[in-house]
C-alpha positions as CSV (number, residue, x, y, z in Angstrom):
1,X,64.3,-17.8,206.4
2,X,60.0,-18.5,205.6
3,X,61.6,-20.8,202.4
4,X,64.0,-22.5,204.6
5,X,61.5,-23.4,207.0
6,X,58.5,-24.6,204.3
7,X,61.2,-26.7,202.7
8,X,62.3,-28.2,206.0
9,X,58.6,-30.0,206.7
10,X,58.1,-33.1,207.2
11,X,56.4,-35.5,204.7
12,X,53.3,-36.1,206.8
13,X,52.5,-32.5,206.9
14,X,52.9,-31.6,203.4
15,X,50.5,-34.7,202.3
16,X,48.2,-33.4,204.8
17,X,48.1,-30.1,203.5
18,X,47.7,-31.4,200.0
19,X,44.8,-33.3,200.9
20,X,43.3,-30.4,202.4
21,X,43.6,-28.4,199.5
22,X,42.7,-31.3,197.0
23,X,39.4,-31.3,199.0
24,X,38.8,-28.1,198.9
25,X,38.7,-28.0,202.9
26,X,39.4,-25.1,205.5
27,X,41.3,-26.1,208.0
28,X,37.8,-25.7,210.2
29,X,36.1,-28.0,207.8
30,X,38.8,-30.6,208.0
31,X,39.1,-30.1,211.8
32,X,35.4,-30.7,211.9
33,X,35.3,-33.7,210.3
34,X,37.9,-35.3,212.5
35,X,36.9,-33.8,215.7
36,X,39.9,-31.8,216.2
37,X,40.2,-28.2,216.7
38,X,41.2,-25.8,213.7
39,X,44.2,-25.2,215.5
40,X,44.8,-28.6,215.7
41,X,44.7,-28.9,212.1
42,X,47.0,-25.7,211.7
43,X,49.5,-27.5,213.9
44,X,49.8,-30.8,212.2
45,X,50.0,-28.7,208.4
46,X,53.7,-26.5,210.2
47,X,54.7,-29.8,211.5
48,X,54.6,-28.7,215.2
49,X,52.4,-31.2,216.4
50,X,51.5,-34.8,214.6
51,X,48.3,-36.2,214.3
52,X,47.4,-39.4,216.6
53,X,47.1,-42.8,214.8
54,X,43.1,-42.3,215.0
55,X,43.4,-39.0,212.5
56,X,46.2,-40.7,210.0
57,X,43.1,-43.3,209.5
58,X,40.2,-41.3,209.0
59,X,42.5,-39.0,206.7
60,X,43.1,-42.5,204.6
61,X,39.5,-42.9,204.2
62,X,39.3,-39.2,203.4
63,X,42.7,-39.5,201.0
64,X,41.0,-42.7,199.0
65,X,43.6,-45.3,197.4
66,X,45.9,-45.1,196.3
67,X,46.7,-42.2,199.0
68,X,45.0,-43.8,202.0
69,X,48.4,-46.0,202.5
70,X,50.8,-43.1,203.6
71,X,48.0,-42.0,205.7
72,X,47.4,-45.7,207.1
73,X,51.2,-46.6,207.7
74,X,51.8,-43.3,209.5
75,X,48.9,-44.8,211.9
76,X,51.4,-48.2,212.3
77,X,49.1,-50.1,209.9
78,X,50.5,-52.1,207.1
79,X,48.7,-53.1,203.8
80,X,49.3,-57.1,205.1
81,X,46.8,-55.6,208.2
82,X,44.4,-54.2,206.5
83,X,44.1,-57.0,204.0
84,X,43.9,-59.7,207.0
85,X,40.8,-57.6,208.2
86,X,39.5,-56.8,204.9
């Protein structure tokens, strides 16, 4: 049933989780440096919860390119955007 479950969750919280781990975070050092609580984090990585548009960014900037666009568009920002601003 565990497998099941893992293989059932959701893009968004698997790239989080991979991002985690390529950073070498904890889920407190991530949570820290969003301003979120740990739990917040462990929330977001078993898909229960998703993270508001103002986390998907800063997890961009954390992600770097070419990653930071699955991050960005999750936040309802498109590459056109953020080349307008840019």
């Amino acid at each position: 049933m565990r497998a099941a479950a893992k293989l059932a969750r959701p893009d968004w919280a698997e790239k989080i989780l991979i991002l985690r781990n390529r950073l070498r975070f904890s889920q407190g050092d991530l949570a820290s440096r969003l301003n979120v609580s740990a739990m917040a984090v462990s929330r977001w990585e078993r898909a229960i919860n998703e993270p508001p548009a103002e986390a998907y960014i800063e997890l961009g900037k954390m992600a770097g390119d070419p990653d930071c666009w699955f991050f960005w568009q999750r936040a309802g920002l498109s590459k056109a955007d953020l080349k307008r601003v840019l």
